[in-house]
BAKOLVO-322462 format. One line per 2 residues: number of its first residue (from 1); their letters; for each residue x, y, z of N, C-alpha, C, O. Coordinates in nm, 3 decimals, padded with zeros to 5 digits. Each point is the difference from the previous one (the first is absolute). Example, Ala and Ser with C-alpha at 12.3 -4.5 7.8 and 13.67 -1.06 7.14 Angstrom:
<kolmis>
1	AS	01.319,-00.569,00.780,-00.089,00.119,00.000,00.090,00.120,00.000,00.104,-00.002,00.066; -00.139,00.107,-00.138,00.082,00.119,00.006,-00.077,00.109,00.073,00.051,00.111,00.017
</kolmis>
This chain:
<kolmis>
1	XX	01.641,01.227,-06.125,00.131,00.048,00.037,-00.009,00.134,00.074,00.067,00.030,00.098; -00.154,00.043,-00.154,00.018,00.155,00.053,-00.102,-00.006,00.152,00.005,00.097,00.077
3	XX	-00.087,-00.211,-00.048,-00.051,-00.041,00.146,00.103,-00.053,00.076,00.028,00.075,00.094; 00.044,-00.186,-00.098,00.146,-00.032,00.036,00.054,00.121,00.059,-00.009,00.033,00.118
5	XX	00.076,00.042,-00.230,00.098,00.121,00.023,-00.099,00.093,00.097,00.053,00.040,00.104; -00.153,-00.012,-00.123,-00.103,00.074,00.088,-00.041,-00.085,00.150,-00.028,00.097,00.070
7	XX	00.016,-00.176,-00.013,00.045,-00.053,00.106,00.101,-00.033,00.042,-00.012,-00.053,00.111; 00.152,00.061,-00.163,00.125,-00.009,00.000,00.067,00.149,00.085,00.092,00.006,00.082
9	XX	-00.183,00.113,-00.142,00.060,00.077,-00.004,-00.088,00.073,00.177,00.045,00.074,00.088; -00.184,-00.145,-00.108,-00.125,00.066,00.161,00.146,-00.105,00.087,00.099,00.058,00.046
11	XX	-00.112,-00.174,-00.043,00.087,-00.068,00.087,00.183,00.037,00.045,00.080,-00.052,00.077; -00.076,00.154,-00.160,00.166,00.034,00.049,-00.059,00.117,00.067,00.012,-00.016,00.122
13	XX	-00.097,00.173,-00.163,-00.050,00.070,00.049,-00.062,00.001,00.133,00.049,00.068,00.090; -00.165,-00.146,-00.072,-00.101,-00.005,00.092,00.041,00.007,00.127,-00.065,00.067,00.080
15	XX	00.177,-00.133,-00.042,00.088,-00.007,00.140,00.069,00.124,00.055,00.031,00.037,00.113; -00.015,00.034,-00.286,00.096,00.138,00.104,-00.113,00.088,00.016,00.009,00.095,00.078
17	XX	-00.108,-00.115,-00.141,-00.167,00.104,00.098,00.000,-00.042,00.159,00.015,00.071,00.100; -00.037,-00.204,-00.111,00.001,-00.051,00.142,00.130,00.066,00.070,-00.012,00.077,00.095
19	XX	00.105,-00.103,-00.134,00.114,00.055,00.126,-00.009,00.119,00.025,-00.040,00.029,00.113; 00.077,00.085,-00.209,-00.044,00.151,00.015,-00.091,00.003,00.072,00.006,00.068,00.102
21	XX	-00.131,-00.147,-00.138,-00.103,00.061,00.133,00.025,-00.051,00.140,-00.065,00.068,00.079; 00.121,-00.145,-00.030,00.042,-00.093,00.099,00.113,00.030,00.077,00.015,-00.047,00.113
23	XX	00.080,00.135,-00.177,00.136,00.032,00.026,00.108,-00.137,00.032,-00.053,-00.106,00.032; 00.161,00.111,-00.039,00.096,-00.098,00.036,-00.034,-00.099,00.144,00.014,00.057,00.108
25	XX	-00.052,-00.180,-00.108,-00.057,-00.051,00.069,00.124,-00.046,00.107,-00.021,-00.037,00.116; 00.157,00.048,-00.183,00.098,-00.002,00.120,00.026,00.104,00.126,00.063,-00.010,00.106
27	XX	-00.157,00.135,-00.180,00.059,00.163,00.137,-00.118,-00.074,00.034,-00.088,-00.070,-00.051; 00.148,00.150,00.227,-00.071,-00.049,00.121,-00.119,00.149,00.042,00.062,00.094,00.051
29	XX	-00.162,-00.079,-00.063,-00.056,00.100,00.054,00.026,00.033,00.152,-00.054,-00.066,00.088; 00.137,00.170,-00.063,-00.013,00.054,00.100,-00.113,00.028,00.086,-00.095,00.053,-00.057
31	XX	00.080,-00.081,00.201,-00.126,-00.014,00.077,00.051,00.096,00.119,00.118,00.011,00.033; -00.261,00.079,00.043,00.068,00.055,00.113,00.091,-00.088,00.073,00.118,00.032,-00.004
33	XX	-00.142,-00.111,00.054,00.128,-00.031,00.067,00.138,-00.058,-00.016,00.091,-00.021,00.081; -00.102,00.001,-00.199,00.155,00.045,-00.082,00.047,00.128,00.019,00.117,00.001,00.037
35	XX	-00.152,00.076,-00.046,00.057,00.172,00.020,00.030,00.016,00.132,-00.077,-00.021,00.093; 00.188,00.059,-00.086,00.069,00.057,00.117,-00.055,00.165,00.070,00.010,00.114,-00.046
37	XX	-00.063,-00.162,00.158,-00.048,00.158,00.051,-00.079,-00.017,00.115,-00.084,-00.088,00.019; 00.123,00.196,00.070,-00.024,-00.009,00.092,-00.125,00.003,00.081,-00.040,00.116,-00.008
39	XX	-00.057,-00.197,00.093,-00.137,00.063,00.056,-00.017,00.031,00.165,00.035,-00.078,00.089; -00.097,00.211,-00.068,-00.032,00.034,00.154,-00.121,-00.072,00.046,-00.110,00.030,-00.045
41	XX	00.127,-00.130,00.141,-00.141,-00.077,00.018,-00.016,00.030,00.167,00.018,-00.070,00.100; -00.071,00.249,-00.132,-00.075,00.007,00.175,-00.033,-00.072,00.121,-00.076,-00.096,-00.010
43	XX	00.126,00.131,00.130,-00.056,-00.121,00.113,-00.170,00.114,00.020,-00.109,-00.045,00.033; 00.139,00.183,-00.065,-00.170,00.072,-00.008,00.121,00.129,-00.053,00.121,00.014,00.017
45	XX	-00.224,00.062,-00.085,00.024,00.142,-00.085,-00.127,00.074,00.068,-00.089,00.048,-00.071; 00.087,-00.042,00.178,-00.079,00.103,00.053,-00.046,-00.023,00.147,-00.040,-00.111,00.032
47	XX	00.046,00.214,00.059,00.000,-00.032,00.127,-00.070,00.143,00.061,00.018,00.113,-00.044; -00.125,-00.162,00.186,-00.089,00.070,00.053,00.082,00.048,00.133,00.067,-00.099,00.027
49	XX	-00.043,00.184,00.054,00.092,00.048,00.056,-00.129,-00.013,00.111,00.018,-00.092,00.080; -00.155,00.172,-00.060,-00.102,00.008,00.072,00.007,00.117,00.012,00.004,00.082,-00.092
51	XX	-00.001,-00.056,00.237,00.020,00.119,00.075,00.120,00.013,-00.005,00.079,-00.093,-00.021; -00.041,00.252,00.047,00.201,-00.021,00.050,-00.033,00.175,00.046,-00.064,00.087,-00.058
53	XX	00.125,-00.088,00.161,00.067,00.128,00.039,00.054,00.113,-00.076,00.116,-00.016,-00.038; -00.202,00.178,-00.005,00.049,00.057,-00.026,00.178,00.039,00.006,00.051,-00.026,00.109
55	XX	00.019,00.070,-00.190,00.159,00.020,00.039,00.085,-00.122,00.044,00.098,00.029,00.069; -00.112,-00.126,-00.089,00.072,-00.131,00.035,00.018,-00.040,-00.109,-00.094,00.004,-00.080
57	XX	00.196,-00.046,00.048,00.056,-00.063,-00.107,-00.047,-00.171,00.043,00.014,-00.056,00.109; -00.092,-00.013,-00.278,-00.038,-00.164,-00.001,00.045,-00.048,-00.144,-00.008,00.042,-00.115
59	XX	00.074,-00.181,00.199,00.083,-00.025,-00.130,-00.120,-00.149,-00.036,-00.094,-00.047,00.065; 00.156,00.010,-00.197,-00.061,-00.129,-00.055,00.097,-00.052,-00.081,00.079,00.080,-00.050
61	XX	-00.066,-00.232,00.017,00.091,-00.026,-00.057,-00.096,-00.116,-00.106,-00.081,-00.078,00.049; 00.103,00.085,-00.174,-00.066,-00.045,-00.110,00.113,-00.111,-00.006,00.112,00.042,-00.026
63	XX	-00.125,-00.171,00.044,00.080,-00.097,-00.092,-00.026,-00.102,-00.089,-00.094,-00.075,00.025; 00.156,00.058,-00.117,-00.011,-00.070,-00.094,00.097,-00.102,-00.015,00.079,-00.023,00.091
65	XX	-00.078,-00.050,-00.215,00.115,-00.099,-00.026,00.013,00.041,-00.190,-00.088,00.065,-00.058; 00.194,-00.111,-00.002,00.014,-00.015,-00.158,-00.001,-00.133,00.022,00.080,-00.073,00.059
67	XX	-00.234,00.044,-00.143,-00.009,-00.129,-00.052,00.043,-00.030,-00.121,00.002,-00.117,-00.039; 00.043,00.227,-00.044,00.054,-00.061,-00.162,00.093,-00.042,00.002,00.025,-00.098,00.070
69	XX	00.108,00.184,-00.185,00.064,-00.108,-00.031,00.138,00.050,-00.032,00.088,-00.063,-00.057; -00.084,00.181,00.101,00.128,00.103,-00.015,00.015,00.097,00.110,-00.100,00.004,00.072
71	XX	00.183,00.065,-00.042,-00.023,00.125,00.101,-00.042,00.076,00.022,00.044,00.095,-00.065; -00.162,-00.056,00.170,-00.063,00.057,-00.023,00.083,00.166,00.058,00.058,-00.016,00.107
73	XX	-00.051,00.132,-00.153,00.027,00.098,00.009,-00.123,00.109,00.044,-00.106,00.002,-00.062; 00.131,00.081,00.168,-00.092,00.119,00.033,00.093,00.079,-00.010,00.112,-00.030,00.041
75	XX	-00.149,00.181,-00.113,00.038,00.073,-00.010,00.006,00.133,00.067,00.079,00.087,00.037; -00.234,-00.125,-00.041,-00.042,00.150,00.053,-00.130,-00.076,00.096,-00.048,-00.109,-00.031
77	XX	00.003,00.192,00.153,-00.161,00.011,00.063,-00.014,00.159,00.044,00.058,00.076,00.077; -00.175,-00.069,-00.178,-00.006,00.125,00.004,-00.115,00.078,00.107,-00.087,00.065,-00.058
79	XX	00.083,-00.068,00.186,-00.172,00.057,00.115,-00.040,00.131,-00.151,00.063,00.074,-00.076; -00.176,-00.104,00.098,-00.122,00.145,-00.029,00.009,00.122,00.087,-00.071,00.100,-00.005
81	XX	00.160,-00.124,00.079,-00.043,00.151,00.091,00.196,00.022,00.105,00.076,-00.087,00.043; -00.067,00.217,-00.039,00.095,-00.027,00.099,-00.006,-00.022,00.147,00.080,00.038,00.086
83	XX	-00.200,-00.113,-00.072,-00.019,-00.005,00.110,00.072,-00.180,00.076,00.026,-00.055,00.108; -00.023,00.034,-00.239,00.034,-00.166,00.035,00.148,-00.037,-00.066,00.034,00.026,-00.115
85	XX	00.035,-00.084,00.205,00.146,-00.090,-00.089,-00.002,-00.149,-00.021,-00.056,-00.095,00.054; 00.135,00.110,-00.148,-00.008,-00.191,-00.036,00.150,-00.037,00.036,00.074,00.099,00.000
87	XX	-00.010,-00.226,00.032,00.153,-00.056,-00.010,-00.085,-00.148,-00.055,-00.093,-00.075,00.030; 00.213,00.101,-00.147,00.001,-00.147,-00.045,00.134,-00.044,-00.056,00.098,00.072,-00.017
89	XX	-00.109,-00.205,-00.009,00.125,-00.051,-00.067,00.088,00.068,-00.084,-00.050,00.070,-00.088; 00.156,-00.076,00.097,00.073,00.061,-00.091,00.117,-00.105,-00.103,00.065,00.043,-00.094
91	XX	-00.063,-00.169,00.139,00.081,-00.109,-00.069,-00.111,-00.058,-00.097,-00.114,00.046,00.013; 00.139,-00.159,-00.126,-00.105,-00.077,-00.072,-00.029,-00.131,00.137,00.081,-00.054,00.076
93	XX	-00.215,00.040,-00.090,-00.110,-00.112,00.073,00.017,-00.094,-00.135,-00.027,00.032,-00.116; 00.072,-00.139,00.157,00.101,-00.142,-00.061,-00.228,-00.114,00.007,-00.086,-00.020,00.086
95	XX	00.102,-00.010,-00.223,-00.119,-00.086,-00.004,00.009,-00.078,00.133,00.108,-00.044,00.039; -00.267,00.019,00.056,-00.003,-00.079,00.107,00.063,00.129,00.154,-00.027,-00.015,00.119
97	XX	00.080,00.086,-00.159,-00.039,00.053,00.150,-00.065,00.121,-00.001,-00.039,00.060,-00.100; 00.028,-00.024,00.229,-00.115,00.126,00.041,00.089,00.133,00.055,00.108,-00.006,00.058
99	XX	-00.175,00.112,-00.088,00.031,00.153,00.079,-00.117,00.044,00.010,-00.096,-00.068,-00.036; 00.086,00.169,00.077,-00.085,00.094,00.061,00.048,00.133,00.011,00.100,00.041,00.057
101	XX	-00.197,00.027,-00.127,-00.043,00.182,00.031,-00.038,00.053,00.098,-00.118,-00.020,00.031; 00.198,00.102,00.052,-00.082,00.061,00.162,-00.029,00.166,-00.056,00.075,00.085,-00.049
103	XX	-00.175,-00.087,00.072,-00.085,00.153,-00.026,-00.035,00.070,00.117,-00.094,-00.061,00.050; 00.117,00.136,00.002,00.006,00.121,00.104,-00.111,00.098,-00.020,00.005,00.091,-00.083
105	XX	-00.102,-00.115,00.161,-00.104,00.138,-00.056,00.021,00.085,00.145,00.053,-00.042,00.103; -00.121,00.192,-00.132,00.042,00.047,00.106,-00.097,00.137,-00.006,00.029,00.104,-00.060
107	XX	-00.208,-00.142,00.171,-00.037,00.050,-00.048,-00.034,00.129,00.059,-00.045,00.005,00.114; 00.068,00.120,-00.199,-00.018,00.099,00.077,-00.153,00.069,00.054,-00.024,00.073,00.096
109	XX	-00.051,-00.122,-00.184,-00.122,00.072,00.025,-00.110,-00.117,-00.021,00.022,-00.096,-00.074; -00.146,00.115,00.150,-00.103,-00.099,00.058,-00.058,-00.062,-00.120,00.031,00.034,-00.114
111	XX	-00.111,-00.120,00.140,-00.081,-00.048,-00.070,-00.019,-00.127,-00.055,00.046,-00.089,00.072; -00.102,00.046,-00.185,00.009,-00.114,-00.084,00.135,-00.003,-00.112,00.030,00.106,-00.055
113	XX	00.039,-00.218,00.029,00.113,00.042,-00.095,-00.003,-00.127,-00.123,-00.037,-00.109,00.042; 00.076,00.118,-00.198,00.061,-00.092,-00.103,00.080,00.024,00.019,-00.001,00.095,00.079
115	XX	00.161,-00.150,-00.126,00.078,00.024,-00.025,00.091,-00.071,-00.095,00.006,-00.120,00.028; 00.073,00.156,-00.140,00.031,-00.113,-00.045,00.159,00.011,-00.042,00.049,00.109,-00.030
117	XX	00.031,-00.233,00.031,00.165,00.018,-00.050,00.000,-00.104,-00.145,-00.035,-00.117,-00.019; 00.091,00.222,-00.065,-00.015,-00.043,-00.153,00.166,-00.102,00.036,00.093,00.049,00.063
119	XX	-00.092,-00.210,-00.129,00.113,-00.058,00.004,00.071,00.013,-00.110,-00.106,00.020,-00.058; 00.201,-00.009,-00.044,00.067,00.006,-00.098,00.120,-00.122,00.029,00.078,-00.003,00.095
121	XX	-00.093,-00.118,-00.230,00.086,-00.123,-00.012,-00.023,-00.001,-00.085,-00.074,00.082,-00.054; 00.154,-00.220,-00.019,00.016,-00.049,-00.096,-00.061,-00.111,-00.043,00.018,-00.066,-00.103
123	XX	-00.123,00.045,00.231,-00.104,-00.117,-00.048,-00.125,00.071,-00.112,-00.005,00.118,-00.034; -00.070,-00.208,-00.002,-00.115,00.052,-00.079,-00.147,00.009,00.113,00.001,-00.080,00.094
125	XX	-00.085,00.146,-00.102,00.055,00.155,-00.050,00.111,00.051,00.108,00.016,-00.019,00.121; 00.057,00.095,-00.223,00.108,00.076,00.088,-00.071,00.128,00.083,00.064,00.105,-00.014
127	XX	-00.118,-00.100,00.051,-00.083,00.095,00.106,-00.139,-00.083,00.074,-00.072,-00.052,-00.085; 00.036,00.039,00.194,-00.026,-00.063,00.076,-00.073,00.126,00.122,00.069,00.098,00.025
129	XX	-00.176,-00.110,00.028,-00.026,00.114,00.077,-00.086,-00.069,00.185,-00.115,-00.031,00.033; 00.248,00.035,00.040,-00.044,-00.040,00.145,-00.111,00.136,00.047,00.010,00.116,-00.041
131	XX	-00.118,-00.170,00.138,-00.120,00.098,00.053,00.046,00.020,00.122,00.115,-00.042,00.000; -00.144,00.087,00.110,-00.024,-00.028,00.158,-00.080,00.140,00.018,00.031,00.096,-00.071
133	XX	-00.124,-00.089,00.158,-00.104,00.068,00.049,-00.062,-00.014,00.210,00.022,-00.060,00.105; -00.083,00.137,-00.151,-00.020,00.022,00.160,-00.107,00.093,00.079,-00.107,00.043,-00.043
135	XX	00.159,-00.025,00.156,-00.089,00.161,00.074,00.093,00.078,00.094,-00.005,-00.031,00.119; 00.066,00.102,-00.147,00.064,00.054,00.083,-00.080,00.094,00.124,-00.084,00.084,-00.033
137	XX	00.113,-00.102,00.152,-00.076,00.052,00.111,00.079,00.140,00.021,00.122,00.012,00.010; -00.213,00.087,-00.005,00.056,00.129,00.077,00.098,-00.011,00.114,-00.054,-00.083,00.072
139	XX	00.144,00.112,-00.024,00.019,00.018,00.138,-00.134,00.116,00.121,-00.064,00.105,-00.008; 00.087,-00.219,00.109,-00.102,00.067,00.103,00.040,00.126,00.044,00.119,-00.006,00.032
141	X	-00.168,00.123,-00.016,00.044,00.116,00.092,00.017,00.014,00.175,00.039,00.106,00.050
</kolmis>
């Protein structure tokens, strides 16, 4: 009797070990692409300018598309130097279409150059960092 009642009692038990460890087999595990959020998928994040003319302003335009799955938002692009400006979007980029960042460098003095414009959105990561580089030529005397 007391084997009875003692397998009576593993057999009502034993199942709620199993579930606790298992969790509710009706919730759905959430997967990245269930989550709503937005992604910047570069046409290039970095661009070689070559040579360029001391004192002339050269622009470049970085574009991308939001391939995710919500709006993508820019907030901010921030140049490293005041030597360069950025214009970018200012409405939300709707999943499936494209904009583009135009960056203005403008260089005053010779040489070899990095340069870089920090992006700020709401995609992951929310900071994002476009390059463009070069040689700027002296002017001739």
């Amino acid at each position: 009797m007391k084997r009875l009642f003692l397998a009576l009692v593993i057999a009502c038990v034993a199942p709620l070990f199993s579930f606790a460890q298992w969790g509710d087999p009706t919730t759905k595990q959430l997967s990245a692409s269930d989550l709503k959020a937005p992604v910047i998928s570069w046409d290039k994040d970095s661009y070689n300018f070559g040579e360029i003319p001391q004192g002339i302003p050269v622009d470049v335009v970085f574009e991308f598309t939001n391939t995710g799955n919500a709006p993508l938002i820019i907030t901010n692009v921030q140049p490293a130097c005041n030597c360069t400006d950025a214009v970018w979007p200012k409405t939300p980029i709707m999943p499936g279409q494209r904009g583009e960042i135009q960056v203005t460098f403008d260089a005053a003095t010779g040489g070899k150059f990095s340069k870089t414009a920090v992006v700020t959105s709401n995609a992951k990561p929310t900071e994002q960092t476009l390059v463009f580089t070069g040689v700027v030529v002296s002017k001739k005397k």
